[in-house]
N, C-alpha and C positions, 0 to 999 in steps of 0.2 A: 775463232777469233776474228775478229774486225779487220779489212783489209786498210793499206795505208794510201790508197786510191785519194785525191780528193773528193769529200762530199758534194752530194746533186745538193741543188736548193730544195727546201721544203716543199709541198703540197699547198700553193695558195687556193686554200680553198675554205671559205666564211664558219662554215659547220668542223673543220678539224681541231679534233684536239692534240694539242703538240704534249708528246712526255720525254722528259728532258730536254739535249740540245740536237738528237738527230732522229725519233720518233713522231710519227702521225698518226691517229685514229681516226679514221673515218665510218661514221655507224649511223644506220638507220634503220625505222622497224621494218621495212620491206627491203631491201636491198640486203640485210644480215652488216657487218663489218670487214674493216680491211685494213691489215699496218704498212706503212711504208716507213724505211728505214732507209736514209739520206736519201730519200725522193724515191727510193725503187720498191716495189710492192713486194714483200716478203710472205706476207699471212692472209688470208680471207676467209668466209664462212658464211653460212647464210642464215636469213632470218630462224629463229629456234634453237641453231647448235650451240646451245650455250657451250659444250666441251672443246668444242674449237677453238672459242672466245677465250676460254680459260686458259686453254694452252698458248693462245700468243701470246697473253699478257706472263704466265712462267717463263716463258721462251724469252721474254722482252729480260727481263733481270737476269738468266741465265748467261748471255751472254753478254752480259753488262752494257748493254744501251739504255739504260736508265736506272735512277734508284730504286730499291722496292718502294719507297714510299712515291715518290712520283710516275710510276707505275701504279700503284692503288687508285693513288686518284683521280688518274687519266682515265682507266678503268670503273668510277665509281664505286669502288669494293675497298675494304679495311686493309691494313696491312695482313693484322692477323687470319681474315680470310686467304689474301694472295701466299700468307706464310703456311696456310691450310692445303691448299692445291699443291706448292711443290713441293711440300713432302709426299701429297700423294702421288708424285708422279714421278718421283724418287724410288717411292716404294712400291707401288702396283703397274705403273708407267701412264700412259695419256686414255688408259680407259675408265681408269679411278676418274677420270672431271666430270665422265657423266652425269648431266642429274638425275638422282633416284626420286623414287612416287612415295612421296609420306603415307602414312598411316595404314591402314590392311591393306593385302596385296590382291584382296578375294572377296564375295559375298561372304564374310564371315556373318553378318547381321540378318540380311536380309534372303533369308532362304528359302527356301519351296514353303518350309510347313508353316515358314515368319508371314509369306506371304498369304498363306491360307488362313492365318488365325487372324491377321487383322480385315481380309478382305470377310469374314464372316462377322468380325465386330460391327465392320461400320453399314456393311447388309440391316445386322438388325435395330439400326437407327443411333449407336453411338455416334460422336462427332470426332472431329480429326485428331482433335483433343484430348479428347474422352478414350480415343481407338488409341493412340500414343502412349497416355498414360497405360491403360492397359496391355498393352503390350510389350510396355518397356523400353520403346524405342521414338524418334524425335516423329516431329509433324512431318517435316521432309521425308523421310521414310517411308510414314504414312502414302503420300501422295505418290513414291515412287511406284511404292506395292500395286495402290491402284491404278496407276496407268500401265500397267507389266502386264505381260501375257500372264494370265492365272495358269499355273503348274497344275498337272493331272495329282489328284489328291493321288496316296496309296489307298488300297481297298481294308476295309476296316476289317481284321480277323474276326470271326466268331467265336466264343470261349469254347477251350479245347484244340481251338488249331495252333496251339503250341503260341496265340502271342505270350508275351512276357505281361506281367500285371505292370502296370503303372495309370497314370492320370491321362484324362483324354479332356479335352476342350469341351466339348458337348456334353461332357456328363459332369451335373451343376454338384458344387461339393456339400455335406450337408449342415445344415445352419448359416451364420449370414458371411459373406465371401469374405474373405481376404484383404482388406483396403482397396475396392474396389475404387474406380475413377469419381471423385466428386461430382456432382449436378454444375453436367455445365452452364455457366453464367454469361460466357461470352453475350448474350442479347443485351444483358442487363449492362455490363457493362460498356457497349458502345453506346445504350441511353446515357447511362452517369456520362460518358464524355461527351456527350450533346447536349448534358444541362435539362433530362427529359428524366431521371429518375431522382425521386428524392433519396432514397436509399433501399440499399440490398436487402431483404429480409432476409432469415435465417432458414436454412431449408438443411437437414439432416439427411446423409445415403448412407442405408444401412451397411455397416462394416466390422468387424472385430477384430480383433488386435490393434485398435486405436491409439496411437502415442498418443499422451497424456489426457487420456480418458478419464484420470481422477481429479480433473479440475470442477468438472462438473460437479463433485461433492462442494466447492464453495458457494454455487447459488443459493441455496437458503442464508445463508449467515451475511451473505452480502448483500442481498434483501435488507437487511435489518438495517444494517446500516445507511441506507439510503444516500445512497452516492447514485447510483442513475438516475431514482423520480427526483430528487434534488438537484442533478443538473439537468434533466429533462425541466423541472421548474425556473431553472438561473440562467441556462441558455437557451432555452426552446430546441433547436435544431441543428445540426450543421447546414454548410450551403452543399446544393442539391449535390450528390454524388454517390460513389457505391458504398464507401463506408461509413454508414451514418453514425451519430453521437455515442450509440447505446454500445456498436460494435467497437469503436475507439478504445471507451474506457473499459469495456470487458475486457476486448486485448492488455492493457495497461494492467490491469487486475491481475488477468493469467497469468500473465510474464513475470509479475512482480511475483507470486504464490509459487510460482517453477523456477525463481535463483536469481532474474533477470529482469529488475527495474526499470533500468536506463534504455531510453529509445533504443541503444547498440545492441541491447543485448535480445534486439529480433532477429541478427544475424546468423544467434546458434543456433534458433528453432527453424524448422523444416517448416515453410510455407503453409504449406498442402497442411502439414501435420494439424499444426497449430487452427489453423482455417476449418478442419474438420470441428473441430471445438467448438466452433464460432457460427460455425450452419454454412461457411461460405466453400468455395472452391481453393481461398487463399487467404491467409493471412495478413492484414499489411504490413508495409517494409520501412523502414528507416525513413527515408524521407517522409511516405506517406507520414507515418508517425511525426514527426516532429512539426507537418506543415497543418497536420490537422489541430495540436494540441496549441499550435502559434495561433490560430483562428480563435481559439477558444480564448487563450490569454489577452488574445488583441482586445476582447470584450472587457477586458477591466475587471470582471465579477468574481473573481478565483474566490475573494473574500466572502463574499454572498455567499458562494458556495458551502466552503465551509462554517459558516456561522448555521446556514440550514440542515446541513450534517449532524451538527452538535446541537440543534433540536429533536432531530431525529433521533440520536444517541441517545441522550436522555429521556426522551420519550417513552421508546418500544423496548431498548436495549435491554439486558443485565447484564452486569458482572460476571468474574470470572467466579464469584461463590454464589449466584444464581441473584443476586442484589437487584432490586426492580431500578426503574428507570429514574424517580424520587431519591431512591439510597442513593444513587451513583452523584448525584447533584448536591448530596449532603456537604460531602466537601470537596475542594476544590483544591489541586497544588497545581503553582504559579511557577516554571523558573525559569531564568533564561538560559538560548543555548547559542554555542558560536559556533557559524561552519566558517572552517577556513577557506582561503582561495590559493591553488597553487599558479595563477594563469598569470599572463604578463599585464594587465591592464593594471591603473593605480589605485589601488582602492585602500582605503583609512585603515588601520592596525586597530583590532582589537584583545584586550588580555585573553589568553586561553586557558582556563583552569588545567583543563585535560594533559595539555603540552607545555603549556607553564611558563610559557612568555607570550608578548605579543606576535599578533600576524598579522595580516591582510584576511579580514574576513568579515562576515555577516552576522548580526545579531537577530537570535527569534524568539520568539516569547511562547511558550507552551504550557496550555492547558490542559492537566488531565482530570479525570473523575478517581472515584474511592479507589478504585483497582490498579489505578494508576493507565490505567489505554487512556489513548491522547484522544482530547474533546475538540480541540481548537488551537492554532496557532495561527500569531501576525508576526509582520518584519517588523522587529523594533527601528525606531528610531536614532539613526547614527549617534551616537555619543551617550544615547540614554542609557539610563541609571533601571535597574529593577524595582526601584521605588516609581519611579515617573510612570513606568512602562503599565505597572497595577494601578496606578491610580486612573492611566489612561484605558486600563483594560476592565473595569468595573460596569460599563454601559451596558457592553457587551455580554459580558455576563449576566446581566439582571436581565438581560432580555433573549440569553439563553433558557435562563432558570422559568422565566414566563410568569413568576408571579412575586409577591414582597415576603416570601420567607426568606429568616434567616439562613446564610451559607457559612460555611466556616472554611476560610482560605488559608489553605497552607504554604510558605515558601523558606529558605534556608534563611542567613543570616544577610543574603547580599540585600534584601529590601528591609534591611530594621531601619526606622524613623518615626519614633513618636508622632510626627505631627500627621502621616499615613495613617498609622494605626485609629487617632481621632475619625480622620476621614473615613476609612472604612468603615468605625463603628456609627458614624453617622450614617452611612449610605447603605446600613441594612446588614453589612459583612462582620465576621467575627474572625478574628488574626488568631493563628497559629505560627509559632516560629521559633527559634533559639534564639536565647538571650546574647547578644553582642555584647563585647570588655568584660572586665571583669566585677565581678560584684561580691558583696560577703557571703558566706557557706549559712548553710540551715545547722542550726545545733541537731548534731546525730540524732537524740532522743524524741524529735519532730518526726522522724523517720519509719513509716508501719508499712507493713506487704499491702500492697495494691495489685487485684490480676483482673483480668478480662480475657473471654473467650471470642474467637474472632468467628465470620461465619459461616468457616470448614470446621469449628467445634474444638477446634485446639485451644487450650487454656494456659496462659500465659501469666506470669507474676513480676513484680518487682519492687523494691524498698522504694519509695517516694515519699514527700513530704510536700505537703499542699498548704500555700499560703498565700496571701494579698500582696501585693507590691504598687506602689506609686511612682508613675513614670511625668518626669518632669514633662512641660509642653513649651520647653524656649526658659525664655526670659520675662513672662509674663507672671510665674507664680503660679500656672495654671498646671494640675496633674491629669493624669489619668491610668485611672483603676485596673489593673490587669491583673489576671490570677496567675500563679508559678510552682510548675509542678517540677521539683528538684529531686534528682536520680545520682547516688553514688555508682561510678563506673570503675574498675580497676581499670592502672595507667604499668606503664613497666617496672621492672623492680620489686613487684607486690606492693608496692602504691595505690592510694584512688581517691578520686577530685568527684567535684560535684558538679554538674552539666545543670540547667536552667531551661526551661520551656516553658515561651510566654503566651497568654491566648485572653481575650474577652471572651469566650462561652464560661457560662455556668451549667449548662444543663449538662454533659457531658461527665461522666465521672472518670477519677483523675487514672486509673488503666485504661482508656478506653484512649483518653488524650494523647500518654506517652506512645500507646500502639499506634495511633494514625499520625503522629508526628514523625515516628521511624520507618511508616509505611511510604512516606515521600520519597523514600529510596526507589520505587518501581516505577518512578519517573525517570530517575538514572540510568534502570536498568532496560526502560525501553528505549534510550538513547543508544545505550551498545549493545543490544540486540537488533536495531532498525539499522545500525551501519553498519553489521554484519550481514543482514539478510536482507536489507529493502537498499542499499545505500542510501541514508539516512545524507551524510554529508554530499552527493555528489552534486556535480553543477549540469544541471538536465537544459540551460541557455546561456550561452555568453554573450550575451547583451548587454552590452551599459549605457547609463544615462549619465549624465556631467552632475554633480554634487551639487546642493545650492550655494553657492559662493560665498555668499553674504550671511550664511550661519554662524553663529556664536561657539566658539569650541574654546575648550578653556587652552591658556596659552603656556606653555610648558616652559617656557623663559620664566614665569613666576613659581615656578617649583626649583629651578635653578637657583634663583636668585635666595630663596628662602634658604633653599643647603645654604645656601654664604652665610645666611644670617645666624642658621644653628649653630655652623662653625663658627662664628665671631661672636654667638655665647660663648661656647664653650672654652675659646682660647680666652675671654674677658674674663670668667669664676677660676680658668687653672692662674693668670695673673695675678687678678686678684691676691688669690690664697698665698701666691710667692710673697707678694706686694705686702701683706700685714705681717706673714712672717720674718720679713728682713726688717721692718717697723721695731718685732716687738722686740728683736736683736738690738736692733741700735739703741731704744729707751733704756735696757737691762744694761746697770750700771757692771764693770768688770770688779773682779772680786777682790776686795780691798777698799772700791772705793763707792761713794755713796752719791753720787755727782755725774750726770751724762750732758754732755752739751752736744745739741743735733745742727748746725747749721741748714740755712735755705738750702745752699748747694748741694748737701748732702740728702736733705730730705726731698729736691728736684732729682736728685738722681735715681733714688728708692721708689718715686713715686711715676718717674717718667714711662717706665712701660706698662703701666695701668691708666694712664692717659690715652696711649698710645695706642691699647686694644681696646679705650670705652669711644676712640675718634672712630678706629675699624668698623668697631659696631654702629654705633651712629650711619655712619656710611653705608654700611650693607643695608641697612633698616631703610633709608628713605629710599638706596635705591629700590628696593623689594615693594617699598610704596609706591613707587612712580611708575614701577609696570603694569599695565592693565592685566587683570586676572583672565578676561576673556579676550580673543579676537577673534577678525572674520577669518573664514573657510580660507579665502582666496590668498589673504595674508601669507600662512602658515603652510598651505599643503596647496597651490595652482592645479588645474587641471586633475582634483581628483576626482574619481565616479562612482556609482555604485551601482552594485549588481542589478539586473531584473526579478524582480520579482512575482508579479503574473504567473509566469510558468512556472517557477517554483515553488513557490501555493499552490499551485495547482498540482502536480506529482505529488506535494506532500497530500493532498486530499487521498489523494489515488493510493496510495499508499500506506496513507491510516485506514483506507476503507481494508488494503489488504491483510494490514495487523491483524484489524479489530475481527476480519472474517476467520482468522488462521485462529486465535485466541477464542474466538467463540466454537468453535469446532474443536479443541484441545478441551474447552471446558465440557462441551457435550461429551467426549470421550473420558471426560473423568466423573461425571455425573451419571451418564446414561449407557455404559458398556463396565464388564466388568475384567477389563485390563486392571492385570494386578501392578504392574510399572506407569500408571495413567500420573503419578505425582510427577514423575522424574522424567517419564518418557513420551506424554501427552505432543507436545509441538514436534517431535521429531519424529510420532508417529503420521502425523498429519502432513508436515513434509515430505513421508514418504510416499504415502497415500495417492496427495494429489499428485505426483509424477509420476503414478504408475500407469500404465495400459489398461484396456476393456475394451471390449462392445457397445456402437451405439446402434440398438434395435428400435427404430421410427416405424417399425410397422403396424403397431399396436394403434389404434385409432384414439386419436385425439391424446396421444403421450407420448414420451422419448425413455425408451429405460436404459439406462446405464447399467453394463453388467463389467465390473472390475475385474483384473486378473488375481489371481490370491498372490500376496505378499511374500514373499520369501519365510516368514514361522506362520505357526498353527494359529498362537496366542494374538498374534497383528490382525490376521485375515478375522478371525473371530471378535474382535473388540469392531473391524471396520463392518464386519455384518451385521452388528448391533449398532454400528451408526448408522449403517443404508434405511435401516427398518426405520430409526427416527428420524431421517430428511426424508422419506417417502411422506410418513403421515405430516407432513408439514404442505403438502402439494402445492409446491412452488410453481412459479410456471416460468419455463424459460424466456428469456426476457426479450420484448418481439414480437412475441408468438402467443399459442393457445394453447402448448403441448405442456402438460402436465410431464414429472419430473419425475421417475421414480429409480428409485436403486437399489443395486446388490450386488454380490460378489461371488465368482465365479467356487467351488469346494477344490478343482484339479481346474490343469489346462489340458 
């Protein structure tokens, strides 16, 4: 306890720290510290003993010269630390303050034999790197081992002197190692950071058991599609560094093909792993990613790109039922899609068919070919209509298509407008679509089987009835000729209505119409398959730009104002109707007599609330005039922006290329193996495929062979052996490089 002495004066001294009202700290890093308690020196300790240290500062609250907390912070320490120490010193006494030595207590790592196996690695010319990786253990390490006395090896038994069998270092295992250390790069890479290497080329170390060694199955199909000579043509090059253009978008590829679109999603893949892939020592990372693909967009040309895509598509391509490059351009479907935005910036509300009200989001326009794989997409234009969007997307297409044949474009009901449909038939295009509102039914007896066989051979039928229709053009008196092929569908109840499909082609016969009008469906259906597997909707930049201001947007106060005016029909005709039936009352003489007299008064009264709702209307009516139908941006919505898009074309590029490569490999494996589940189970064999492990053996002169691990069944491994044989004779060449491609799959591991 505290005596009742008067207290000395404090410690004046500039460096003390005072805790409470009778405490002083005095501490320095050579001198260690020292308490005095009303001016008399109670505790000391010298530089290092932290446990000393500890114990004044318990001591100090134990005998109540200060609070715990003003004891922590005289001390610099938490409460909950200082609340840590005196329980420990409660419970074990003043030797628990010790500090202990984190982590192993021992050479647990770096042992005699650790020392000998890396000082023989880097002997035979491996790098610090290179001896780390294999070894298992960090570069510091490394550097420890070799500046250590080297341990006297044991003397190696000879067989029969009773060693135990197992693995020796020296004796090489047979066929290619174990994920041996990649080709180290480090030279390469302190050029890229001097601005002295244009980029890494691709250099393969022989290895087996390769995490995702089955990606390699997508370079031929991604060839086809021409996503790198097409951006090798749109962007030439990146700026000088280790990961050049080619290596970018292959990574983007991979990633996408193994689950993982989005820059983020480099963080599940193992570096090294992924990098083995790619010929490098490593993979790039996030930022990498995202600052290199920011370069690419900064050029403006995403567009370019893909419109040269979709030459290349159509060109070399086929289909998923082998359709040359020609068929795939026969027709064309148009529709648009909305990605929503869940972020906080202001951006304009678009209706979402999908979710079924408006949001914040982005309009795109997508084109695809007969099979439905996407050809091309742009950013629609804020506000715009799917009729504006075709009319404005027809340039493009004709100079997809490369010459003045007719195309026949498909799209649902949101672009019906007579006066498009003129245009298109003027500009070379021939309209397919459903008929919008309603119109009169075909007499049943119009009605005869129409089938068509599609070009997997399957044959299809249905009742149709084929006839002329005249579609009005305005208010000019002018028509135009469309032909309409009408289909009974049953509806619930054992009901059934008649559906309408309008089109300018003649050459087409009418099975062949109704199948490629229902074939627009695998438009849709690569919509929810791409934001399942590619994320389709996600936002790969949050970038925005300010909206233009002074845009014309229609003004939703005139849709307002109309509801008033419905309503003040409507309550004007229920009026009305009261208003002639009390009329016809008062003229109907009562029974008996033959005589009615109606005065003013009487008939002001009958007639006063039909005045009353025709003044209503009047009123809603001019105001509904007097509102302008359109206003500016800035009016209506201030400060709203819209997304980037650069980079977002651009991932979509990268990302149709991965479709189109996944899809083309699903169709070789239903065309050229004979997988008996190839209808059902074609993409989810190829899914599995390319994430599975192999061998990359670069020994072979002048090629890379890929040797796969077998699949988990008989039936997979054997359908993927019959794909190796057909991407070998394709002899691709890795992209880069001069190594020819070949593959196969391992029978056991």
């Amino acid at each position: 306890m505290m005596t009742a002495q008067p207290p000395l004066p404090l410690v004046p001294e500039p460096d003390a720290v005072v805790i409470g009202a009778a405490a002083v700290l005095l501490e320095n890093e050579t001198d260690g510290g020292r308490v005095f308690l009303n001016g008399q020196l109670v505790w000391g300790w010298d530089a290092g003993q932290d446990d000393l240290r500890r114990l004044a500062a318990v001591q100090l609250v134990r005998i109540e010269a200060a609070r715990v907390n003003e004891v922590a912070a005289g001390f610099g320490v938490t409460a909950e630390s200082l609340r840590r120490w005196r329980k420990a010193v409660a419970g074990e006494g003043a030797s628990a303050l010790a500090p202990v030595k984190k982590g192993p207590k021992g050479p647990s790592v770096l042992t005699g034999e650790k020392i000998i196996e890396i000082r023989r690695r880097h002997e035979g010319g491996a790098s610090l790197r290179a001896t780390a990786q294999a070894a298992g253990v960090s570069t510091d390490t490394v550097r420890r081992a070799l500046a250590s006395r080297p341990p006297t090896p044991a003397r190696t038994m000879a067989p029969g002197e009773g060693q135990p069998s197992g693995e020796s270092i020296t004796v090489a295992q047979p066929g290619l190692p174990v994920l041996p250390a990649a080709t180290d790069r480090s030279v390469e890479r302190a050029a890229a950071r001097a601005g002295l290497l244009e980029c890494a080329a691709p250099v393969f170390t022989p290895a087996a058991r390769v995490p995702l060694a089955g990606l390699f199955l997508a370079l031929p199909a991604l060839e086809a599609t021409g996503l790198l000579a097409c951006a090798k043509a749109t962007f030439g090059a990146l700026p000088d560094g280790f990961y050049g253009l080619e290596t970018v978008l292959l990574d983007a590829v991979f990633r996408a093909l193994a689950g993982e679109p989005r820059a983020e999603g480099a963080t599940r893949f193992d570096p090294a792993a992924l990098g083995r892939v790619l010929g490098l020592d490593r993979a790039p990372e996030v930022k990498t990613i995202r600052r290199k693909l920011g370069l690419l967009a900064g050029t403006g040309k995403a567009g370019e790109l893909l419109r040269a895509m979709a030459i290349k598509h159509l060109g070399t391509s086929t289909g998923s039922g082998g359709e040359s490059g020609e068929d795939l351009a026969a027709i064309f479907y148009v529709d648009g899609h909305v990605r929503a935005y869940q972020g906080t910036k202001k951006i304009g509300k678009v209706h979402s068919t999908r979710l079924k009200f408006p949001v914040p989001a982005t309009e795109e326009t997508w084109v695809s070919d007969t099979t439905g794989a996407p050809v091309l997409v742009v950013m629609a234009e804020p506000g715009a209509a799917l009729t504006g969007e075709l009319r404005r997307l027809l340039p493009s297409l004709r100079t997809i298509i490369g010459d003045d044949r007719r195309v026949l474009v498909g799209f649902d009901r949101g672009g019906w407008s007579p006066a498009l449909f003129a245009h298109m038939t003027g500009a070379g295009f021939d309209v397919l679509t459903w008929r919008k509102g309603s119109t009169e039914d075909i007499a049943e007896d119009h009605f005869t089987e129409v089938t068509h066989t599609d070009d997997r051979g399957e044959r299809r039928s249905w009742m149709a009835a084929d006839s002329d229709v005249d579609l009005p053009l305005g208010a000019t008196g002018e028509v135009l000729r469309m032909r309409q092929i009408s289909r009974i569908v049953p509806t619930r109840g054992g009901r059934s209505r008649q559906i309408h499909i309008r089109t300018t082609t003649r050459q087409m016969p009418a099975g062949e119409v109704i199948y490629r009008m229902a074939s627009r469906w695998r438009q849709e259906n690569y919509f929810r398959y791409a934001r399942m597997h590619f994320d389709l909707d996600s936002h790969d930049a949050y970038a925005t730009t300010d909206d233009d201001p002074d845009r014309s947007v229609p003004n939703p106060a005139k849709r307002q104002a109309y509801q008033k005016v419905l309503a003040a029909r409507a309550r004007y005709a229920a009026v009305k109707a009261d208003t002639d039936t009390a009329l016809l009352a008062a003229r109907t003489p009562a029974p008996g007599t033959s005589e009615v007299t109606i005065t003013s008064a009487a008939h002001n009264a009958i007639t006063a609330p039909l005045w009353d709702a025709e003044t209503a209307l009047d009123q809603a009516g001019a105001a509904h005039q007097a509102i302008p139908a359109r206003v500016r941006l800035e009016e209506l919505a201030p400060g709203q922006q819209v997304l980037d898009t650069q980079t977002k074309l651009l991932t979509h590029a990268i990302r149709m290329a991965a479709f189109n490569t996944a899809t083309t490999l699903a169709r070789e494996v239903r065309t050229n193996t004979g997988y008996a589940r190839a209808e059902d189970e074609a993409h989810t064999l190829i899914r599995q495929a390319l994430t599975s492990s192999g061998d990359i053996d670069a020994t072979g002169p002048g090629c890379v062979t890929i040797r796969l691990d077998p699949l988990p069944t008989r039936r997979a491994t054997t359908a993927i052996a019959e794909l190796c044989d057909h991407l070998t004779a394709t002899q691709t060449l890795y992209p880069g490089t001069d190594l020819i491609l070949r593959y196969e799959i391992k029978t056991s591991t």
